[in-house]
Phi, psi and omega in degrees: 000328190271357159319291167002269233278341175281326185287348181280294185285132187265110174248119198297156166300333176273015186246355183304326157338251189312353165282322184290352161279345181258353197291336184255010135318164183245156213278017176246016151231028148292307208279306185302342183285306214301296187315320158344265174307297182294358161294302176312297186286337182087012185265175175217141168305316194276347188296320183286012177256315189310322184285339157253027159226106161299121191212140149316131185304312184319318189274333196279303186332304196274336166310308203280316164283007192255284192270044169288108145224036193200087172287166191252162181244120171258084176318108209223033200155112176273306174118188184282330177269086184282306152007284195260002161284325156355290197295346184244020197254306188311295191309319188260017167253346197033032170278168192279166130341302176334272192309323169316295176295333217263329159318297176291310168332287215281334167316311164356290177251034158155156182330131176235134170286115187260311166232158173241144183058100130224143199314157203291318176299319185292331168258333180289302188291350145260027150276312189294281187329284186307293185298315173305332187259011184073028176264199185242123209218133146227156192269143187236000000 
């Protein structure tokens, strides 16, 4: 599928560079470009899916508090024991060490998402697992 989509997709020549610099990334410094840039623009990644179903923020809000039962697990701190949080980072990702440390590394300067969605019993027991290995953990 993703053959498809490069012969579909067409990239003017001045831009070809830079998709081949990002096209040799890795997705967890996609995800840190991504955080970047919306910072640097003042944008959200998400906004053109949001925009293309329209809901009131107020109805999005209330929805979003009625049916939480499925969180991003948010690294936000490691602590002194970087190791192990690493080694619980790795166990609930199923990531290489590489990626794994690199996750934890980049919490250093700002919030990292360690799982996303995940059911409400399952981030409370990798939130405990993460603070027991001494980082700073929020459910989102």
């Amino acid at each position: 599928m993703a053959e498809e989509n490069k012969e579909k997709a067409r990239v003017p020549e001045k831009f070809k560079k830079m998709v081949d610099e990002i096209e040799k990334m890795s997705v967890l410094d996609l995800a840190e470009l991504v955080k970047v840039l919306e910072k640097k623009f003042g944008v959200s990644a998400a906004a053109p899916a949001v925009a293309a179903v329209p809901v009131p923020a107020s109805a999005a809000a209330t929805a979003g508090e009625e049916e939480k039962s499925e969180f991003n697990v948010v690294l936000t701190g490691v602590g002194d024991k970087k190791i192990e949080v690493i080694k619980v980072v790795r166990d609930a990702t199923q990531k290489g060490l590489k990626e794994a440390k690199d996750l934890v590394d980049a919490a250093a300067a700002g919030p990292q998402v360690v799982k996303e969605n995940a059911k409400k019993e399952e981030a409370e027991v990798l939130k405990k697992k993460l603070e027991a290995a001494g980082a700073k953990v929020e459910l989102k």
